[in-house]
Structure formats: structure tokens, C-alpha cells
C-alpha positions in Angstrom: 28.3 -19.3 11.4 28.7 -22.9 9.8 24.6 -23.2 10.1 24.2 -20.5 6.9 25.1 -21.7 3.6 25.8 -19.5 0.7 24.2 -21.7 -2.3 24.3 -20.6 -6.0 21.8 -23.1 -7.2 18.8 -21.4 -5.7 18.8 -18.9 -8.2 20.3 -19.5 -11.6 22.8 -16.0 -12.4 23.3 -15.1 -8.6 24.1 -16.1 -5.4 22.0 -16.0 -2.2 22.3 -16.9 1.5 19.8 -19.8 2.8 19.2 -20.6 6.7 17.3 -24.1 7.2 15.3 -24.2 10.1 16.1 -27.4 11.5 12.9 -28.9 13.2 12.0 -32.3 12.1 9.2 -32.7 9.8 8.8 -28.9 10.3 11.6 -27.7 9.1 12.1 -25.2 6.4 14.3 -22.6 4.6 14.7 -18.9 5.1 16.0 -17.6 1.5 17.8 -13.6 1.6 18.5 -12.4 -1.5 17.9 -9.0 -3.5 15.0 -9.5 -6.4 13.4 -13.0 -4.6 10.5 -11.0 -4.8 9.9 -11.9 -8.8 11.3 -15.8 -8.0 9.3 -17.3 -5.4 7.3 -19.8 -7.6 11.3 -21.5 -8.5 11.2 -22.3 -4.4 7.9 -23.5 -3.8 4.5 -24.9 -5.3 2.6 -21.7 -6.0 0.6 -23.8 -9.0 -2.7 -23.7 -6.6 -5.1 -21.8 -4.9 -3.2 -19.0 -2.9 -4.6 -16.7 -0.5 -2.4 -13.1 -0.3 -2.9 -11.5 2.6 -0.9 -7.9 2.2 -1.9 -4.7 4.1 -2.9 -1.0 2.6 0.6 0.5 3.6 2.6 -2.1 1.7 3.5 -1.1 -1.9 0.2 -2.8 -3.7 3.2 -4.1 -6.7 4.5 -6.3 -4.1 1.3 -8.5 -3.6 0.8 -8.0 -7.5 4.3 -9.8 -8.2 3.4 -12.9 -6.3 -0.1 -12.7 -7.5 1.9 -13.0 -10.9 3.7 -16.6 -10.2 0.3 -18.0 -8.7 -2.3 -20.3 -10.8 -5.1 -19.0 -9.1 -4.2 -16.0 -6.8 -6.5 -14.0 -4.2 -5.3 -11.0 -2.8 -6.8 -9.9 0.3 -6.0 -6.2 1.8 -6.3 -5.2 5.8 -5.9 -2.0 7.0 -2.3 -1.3 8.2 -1.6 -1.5 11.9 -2.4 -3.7 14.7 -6.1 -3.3 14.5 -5.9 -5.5 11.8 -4.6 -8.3 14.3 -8.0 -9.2 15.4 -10.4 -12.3 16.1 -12.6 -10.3 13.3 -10.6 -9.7 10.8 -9.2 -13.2 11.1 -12.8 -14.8 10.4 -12.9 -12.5 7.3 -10.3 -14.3 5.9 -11.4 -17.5 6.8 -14.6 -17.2 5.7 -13.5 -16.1 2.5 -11.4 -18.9 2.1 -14.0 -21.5 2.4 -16.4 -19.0 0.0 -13.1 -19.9 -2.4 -13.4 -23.7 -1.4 -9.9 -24.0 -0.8 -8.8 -27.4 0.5 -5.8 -28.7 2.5 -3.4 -28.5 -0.6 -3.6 -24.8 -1.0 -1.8 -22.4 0.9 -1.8 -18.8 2.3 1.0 -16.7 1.8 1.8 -13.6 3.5 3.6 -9.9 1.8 3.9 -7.4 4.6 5.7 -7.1 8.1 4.7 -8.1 11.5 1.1 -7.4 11.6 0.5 -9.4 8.3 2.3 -12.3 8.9 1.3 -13.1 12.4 -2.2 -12.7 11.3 -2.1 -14.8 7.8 0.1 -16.9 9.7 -3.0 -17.9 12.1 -5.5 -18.2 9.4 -3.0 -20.7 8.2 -2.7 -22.9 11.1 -6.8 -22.1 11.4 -7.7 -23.2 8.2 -8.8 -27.4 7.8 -6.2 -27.4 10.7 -3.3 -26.2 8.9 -2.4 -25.2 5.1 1.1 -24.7 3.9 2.0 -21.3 4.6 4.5 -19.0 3.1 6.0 -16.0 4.7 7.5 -13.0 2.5 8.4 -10.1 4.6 8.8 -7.1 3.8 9.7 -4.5 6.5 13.3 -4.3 8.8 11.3 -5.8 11.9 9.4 -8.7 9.9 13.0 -9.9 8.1 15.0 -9.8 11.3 13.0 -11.7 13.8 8.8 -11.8 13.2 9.0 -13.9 10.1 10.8 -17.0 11.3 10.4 -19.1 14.9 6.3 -20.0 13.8 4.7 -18.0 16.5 1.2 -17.1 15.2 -1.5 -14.8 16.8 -3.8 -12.0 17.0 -5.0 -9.5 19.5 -7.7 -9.7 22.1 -9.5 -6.8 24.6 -6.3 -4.8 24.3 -4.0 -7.7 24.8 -1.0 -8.3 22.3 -1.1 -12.2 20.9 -3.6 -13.3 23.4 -5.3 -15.9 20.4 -2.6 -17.7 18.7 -1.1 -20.9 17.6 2.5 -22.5 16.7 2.6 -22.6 13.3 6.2 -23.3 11.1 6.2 -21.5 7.6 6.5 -23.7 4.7 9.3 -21.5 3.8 10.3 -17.7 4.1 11.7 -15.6 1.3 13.4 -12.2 1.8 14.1 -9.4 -0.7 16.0 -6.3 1.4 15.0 -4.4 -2.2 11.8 -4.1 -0.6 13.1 -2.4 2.5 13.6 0.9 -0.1 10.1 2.0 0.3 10.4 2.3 3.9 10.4 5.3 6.3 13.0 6.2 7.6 11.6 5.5 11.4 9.6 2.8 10.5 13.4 1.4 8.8 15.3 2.1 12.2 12.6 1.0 14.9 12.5 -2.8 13.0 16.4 -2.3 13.8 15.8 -2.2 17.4 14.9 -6.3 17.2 18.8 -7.0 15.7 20.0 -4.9 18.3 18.1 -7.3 20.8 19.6 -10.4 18.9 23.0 -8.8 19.5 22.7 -7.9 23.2 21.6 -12.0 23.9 24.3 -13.6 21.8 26.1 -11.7 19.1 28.4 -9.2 20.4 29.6 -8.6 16.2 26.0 -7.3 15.6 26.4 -4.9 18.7 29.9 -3.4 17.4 28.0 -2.6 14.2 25.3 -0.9 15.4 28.1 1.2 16.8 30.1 1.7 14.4 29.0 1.3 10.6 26.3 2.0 8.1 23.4 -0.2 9.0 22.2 0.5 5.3 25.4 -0.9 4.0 25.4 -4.0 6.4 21.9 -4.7 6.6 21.6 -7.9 5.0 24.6 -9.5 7.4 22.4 -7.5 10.3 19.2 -9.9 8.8 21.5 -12.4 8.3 22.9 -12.6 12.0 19.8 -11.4 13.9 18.2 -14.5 12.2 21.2 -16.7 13.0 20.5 -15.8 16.6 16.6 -16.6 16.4 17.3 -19.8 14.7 19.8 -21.4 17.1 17.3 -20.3 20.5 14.1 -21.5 18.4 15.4 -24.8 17.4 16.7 -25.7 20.9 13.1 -24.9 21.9 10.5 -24.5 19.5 7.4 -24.2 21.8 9.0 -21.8 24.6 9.7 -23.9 27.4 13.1 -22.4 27.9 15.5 -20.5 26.1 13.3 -19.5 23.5 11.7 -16.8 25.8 15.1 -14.9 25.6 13.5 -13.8 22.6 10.9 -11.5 24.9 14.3 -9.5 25.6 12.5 -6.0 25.8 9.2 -7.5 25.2 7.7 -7.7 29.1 7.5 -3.7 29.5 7.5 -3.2 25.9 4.3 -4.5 24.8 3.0 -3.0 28.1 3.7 0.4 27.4 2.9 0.1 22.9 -0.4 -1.3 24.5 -0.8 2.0 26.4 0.8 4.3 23.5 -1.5 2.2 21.1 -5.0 4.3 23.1 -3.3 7.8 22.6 -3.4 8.6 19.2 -0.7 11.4 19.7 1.6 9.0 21.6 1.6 5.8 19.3 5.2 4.3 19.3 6.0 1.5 16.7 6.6 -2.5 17.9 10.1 -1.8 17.6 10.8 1.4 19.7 8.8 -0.3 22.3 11.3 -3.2 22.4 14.3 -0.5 23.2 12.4 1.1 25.8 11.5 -2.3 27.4 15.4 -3.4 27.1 16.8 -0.7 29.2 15.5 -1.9 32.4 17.4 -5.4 31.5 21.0 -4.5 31.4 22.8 -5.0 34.5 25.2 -2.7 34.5 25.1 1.3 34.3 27.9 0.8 31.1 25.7 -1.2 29.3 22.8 0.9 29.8 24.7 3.9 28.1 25.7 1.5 25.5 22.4 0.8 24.5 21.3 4.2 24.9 23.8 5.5 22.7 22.7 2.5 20.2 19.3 3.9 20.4 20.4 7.5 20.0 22.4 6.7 16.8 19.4 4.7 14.8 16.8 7.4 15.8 15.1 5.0 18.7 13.4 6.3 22.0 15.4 6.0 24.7 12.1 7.7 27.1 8.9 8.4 26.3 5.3 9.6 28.0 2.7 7.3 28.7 -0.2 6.1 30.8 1.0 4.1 33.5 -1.7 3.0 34.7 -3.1 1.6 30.7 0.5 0.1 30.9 0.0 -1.9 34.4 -3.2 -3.3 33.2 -1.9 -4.4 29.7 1.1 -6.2 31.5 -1.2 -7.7 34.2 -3.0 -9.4 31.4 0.8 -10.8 30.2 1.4 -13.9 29.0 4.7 -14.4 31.1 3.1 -13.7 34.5 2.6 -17.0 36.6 -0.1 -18.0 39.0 2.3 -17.2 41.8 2.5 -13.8 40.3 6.0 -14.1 39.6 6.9 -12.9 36.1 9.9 -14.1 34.2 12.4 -11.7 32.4 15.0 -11.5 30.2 18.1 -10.0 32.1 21.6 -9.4 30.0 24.8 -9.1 32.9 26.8 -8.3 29.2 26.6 -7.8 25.7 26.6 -11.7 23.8 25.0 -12.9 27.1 21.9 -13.7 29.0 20.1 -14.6 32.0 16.4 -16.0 32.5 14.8 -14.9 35.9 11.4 -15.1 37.4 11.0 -12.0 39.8 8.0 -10.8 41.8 5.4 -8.8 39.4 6.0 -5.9 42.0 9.8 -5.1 40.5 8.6 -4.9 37.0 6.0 -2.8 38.1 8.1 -0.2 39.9 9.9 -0.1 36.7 6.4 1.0 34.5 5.5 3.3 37.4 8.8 5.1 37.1 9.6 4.5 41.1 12.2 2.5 40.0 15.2 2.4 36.8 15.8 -1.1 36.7 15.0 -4.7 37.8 17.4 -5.7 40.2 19.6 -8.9 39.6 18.8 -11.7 41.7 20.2 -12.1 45.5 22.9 -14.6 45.8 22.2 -17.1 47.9 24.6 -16.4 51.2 27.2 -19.9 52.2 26.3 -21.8 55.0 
């Protein structure tokens, strides 16, 4: 844990825990603390033209309290929900950037979870090739994984982050006070990401999910699911290796939230997809109950209904799948641990059809 430092001089009267992204020219902090909502202008330039992009279900007093630090702030409102995360909408705010002639020093800034910041992510990396962009997340799933690592994207024909870019925030603050005007589902299934971090590499995070209040421990659950994130992405910043431990869950999951996403009385959110999609990972009938019982205890699906055959052609259309037709996953023999294999498309398949519970571990090879 010597990579987090607790500092005192980021805010005068209080402490608060910072995580540098290490990456070169591209690195950047990752500030947690309650009430950084009403100091971001201490951490960074906001004396400039900033676009805020923020979405209709986030608390409009949010946007409004950046707004409040800015020189010259424009707020910009999507819709909620993934439609949002779209080549059209992400020309609307382009185009009404240049209308504001904004110029390489100015900067976009995004208040919302994963939806907002992918998307205002992208117009930042868009925009004049790149403007500074600042991430402020405010939802369980955006603070413990979507708002660090620089991944940037938006939807296509029914694809999840089809159209995207690598593109490193400038810097990313986050307030758990804003976590209060959650749901309570939409509060657990943003859990279901730390539980991920835990399952690849921090066995702690998996005893708490077990055994304590996740409201009392939330910020060390932020705090360690981001620790995990942080040491895969700066071994491997543009997912060549290790970093796509990170789609732990992901491979079936976005497969079956793409189905769930075209029947309205079905939709799951991002997060309870990821705990379906882990299931089939774990190696070992014990670890399956574990994470069942995980699931059961936050409020997550462990099954759920859907059209297989939507699913099948959203994960054909996957961005893992190689031109041999091999497909790599995220497999976890134990808790703290993982494994990267590349298996024929047909055993994930089986798995989305139901004709089969999980993808089998790899053969070892027999001695001569």
C-alpha cells in the first residue's frame, strides 16, 4: 500500500488520500476526500473556458458547484443512460464547443458516473486532438474503477465502446458525499467492480465484502479497488497484457447488458452485469459460492433472463475476439489471483447459451 499517500497539504483543515498515476508525461493524481466537490479549483486551473458535461439523473447542484469555481463555465446536460454514449451525442458537444471557440488551453470536465465520463472523456481526446480533461465522479461504479486507467469511448450499432480513444485525465477528484443521493441498487451494483478488483489481487477487499459494512468502509473499498486498477494500468497502459484483467466479468457481461439493454422490462445496470459475467471465471465450485454469496449480500444478480441469441450477437461483435476466433478471458484459480487465457469462441458461447456453467481451465500439456 506504499503507492497511496495520505497528504494534509491538499486541503488546508483536513486530510485526504491521493493516488498518482504514474505514466510519464501522462501521469496524474486521483484525490478522495469528503467535500472536494466545493475545492476543485485549489487542484487545478479551472480559470478558463470549461465545458461540464453532467447527465439529467445527477443532482443538477453538483455541476452547479463546479460551474461555481470556473471563469467561464458551460454546462451541458445528456440524458441519463447509455444512449447518451453515442457518435451523435458526442458531435453535439463538439460542435458546441467550437460554437464556444474554445482552444487547446481549455478543458472539459466531467460530473457524473460511467456514461458521463467515458463520453466527455472522448470529446476530450476529440477536441483540437486533445484538451485537458478532468474527471469528477460521482457514482460507486465511476469512483472505483471507470474514472481512472484513460479508456475513453462511445457506443456503436449496439456495440459497447466500439468508438474510442486512450485518453489520461488531467486529474480525478472524488467526493464519497456524493455517493448519498444514490439508490440503493444503483449504490450496490457499482460495488460489484471492487468486488472484481478484489477477486484479481486483493483478497482484504474480498473479506470485506464478506464481512463488514460496505457503507462504513467504502472509501478504503474506493481506495483499494483503485489501488488495484492503478498498479495493472501503469504496467500496461494501452492493454497489451495485464491490463485486460480488468475485463474480469466484462466478456459475457457486456454481452448479456447489451441484450438486457433491448428489453425494457429486463434492463440490468453495468455493474450487475459484471457479477453475472464473473461467475463463469472462477475455477473452483468454492469460489463460485463465494462470490455468490458476495452477490447475495450486496443485493446483486446472481441469474437473470435474457435473449440469448441478442447476447451471442453483441459478444460476436466483441472487442476481445481474435481473427482466429479465439477469445481471451479473465479466469481466477483463487481469490487475490488471476490467469489470462485465450479459448475457442465456442466455450464462451456454451456459457451465454446456458449448455454450459463454466469455461473450462486450460488442458495441461501431457510430459513426453
Amino acid at each position: 500500500m506504499s503507492q497511496c499517500e495520505t497528504v494534509g497539504s491538499v486541503f488546508k483543515g483536513g486530510e485526504s488520500m491521493r493516488l498518482t498515476m504514474r505514466l510519464a508525461e501522462r501521469s496524474y493524481d486521483i484525490i478522495i476526500k469528503q467535500g472536494s466537490l466545493k475545492r476543485i479549483g485549489e487542484l487545478v486551473n479551472l480559470n478558463r473556458k470549461v465545458l461540464i458535461v453532467t447527465d439529467n439523473g445527477v443532482p443538477a447542484t453538483y455541476s452547479q458547484t463546479v460551474a461555481a469555481q470556473c471563469k467561464q463555465p458551460y454546462i451541458e446536460t445528456v440524458e441519463q443512460g447509455e444512449q447518451s454514449k453515442s457518435i451523435a451525442v458526442w458531435q453535439q458537444l463538439l460542435c458546441r464547443m467550437v460554437e464556444l471557440n474554445f482552444t487547446r488551453g481549455d478543458a472539459v470536465v466531467a460530473v457524473g458516473g460511467g456514461v458521463v465520463g467515458d463520453l466527455a472523456g472522448f470529446v476530450a481526446a476529440s477536441y483540437m486532438r486533445g484538451v485537458d480533461f478532468i474527471n469528477v465522479p460521482t457514482t460507486t461504479l465511476s469512483q472505483i474503477d471507470s474514472s481512472i486507467g484513460g479508456k475513453t469511448a462511445v457506443n456503436l450499432e449496439k456495440t459497447k465502446n466500439i468508438v474510442g480513444a486512450f485518453w489520461q485525465p488531467r486529474l480525478v477528484v472524488i467526493d464519497p458525499d456524493t455517493l448519498k443521493t444514490l439508490s440503493k441498487r444503483h449504490y450496490a451494483a457499482g460495488l460489484a467492480e471492487a468486488v472484481k478488483a478484489g477477486f484479481l489481487a486483493d483478497s482484504e477487499l474480498v473479506r470485506i465484502f464478506e464481512e463488514e459494512d460496505c457503507e462504513e468502509y467504502i472509501e478504503q473499498i474506493i481506495y483499494r479497488s483503485l489501488i488495484v486498477k492503478k498498479n495493472i494500468v501503469e504496467r500496461d497502459e494501452r492493454e497489451t497484457g495485464d491490463r485486460a484483467a480488468l475485463n474480469l466479468g466484462h466478456t459475457i457481461g457486456h454481452a448479456i447488458e447489451s441484450a438486457c439493454s433491448l428489453q425494457a422490462d429486463r434492463a440490468l445496470y453495468h455493474g450487475e452485469c459484471v457479477a453475472l459475467g464473473m461467475v463463469p471465471m472462477l475455477e473452483s465450485e468454492a469460489l463460485c459460492n463465494q462470490l455468490i454469496a458476495i452477490c447475495k449480500r450486496l443485493g446483486l444478480p446472481t441469474e437473470c433472463d435474457y435473449d440469448k441469441q441478442l447476447a451471442l450477437a453483441a459478444m460476436r461483435h466483441d472487442k476481445k475476439t481474435d481473427v482466429s476466433g479465439a477469445i481471451k478471458v479473465v479466469k481466477i484459480p483463487k481469490a487475490g489471483m488471476f490467469r489470462l487465457d485465450k479459448v475457442p469462441f465456442e466455450q464462451v458461447e456454451a456459457v451465454l447459451l446456458g449448455t454450459a456453467d463454466q469455461i473450462p481451465a486450460p488442458k495441461k500439456e501431457e510430459e513426453e
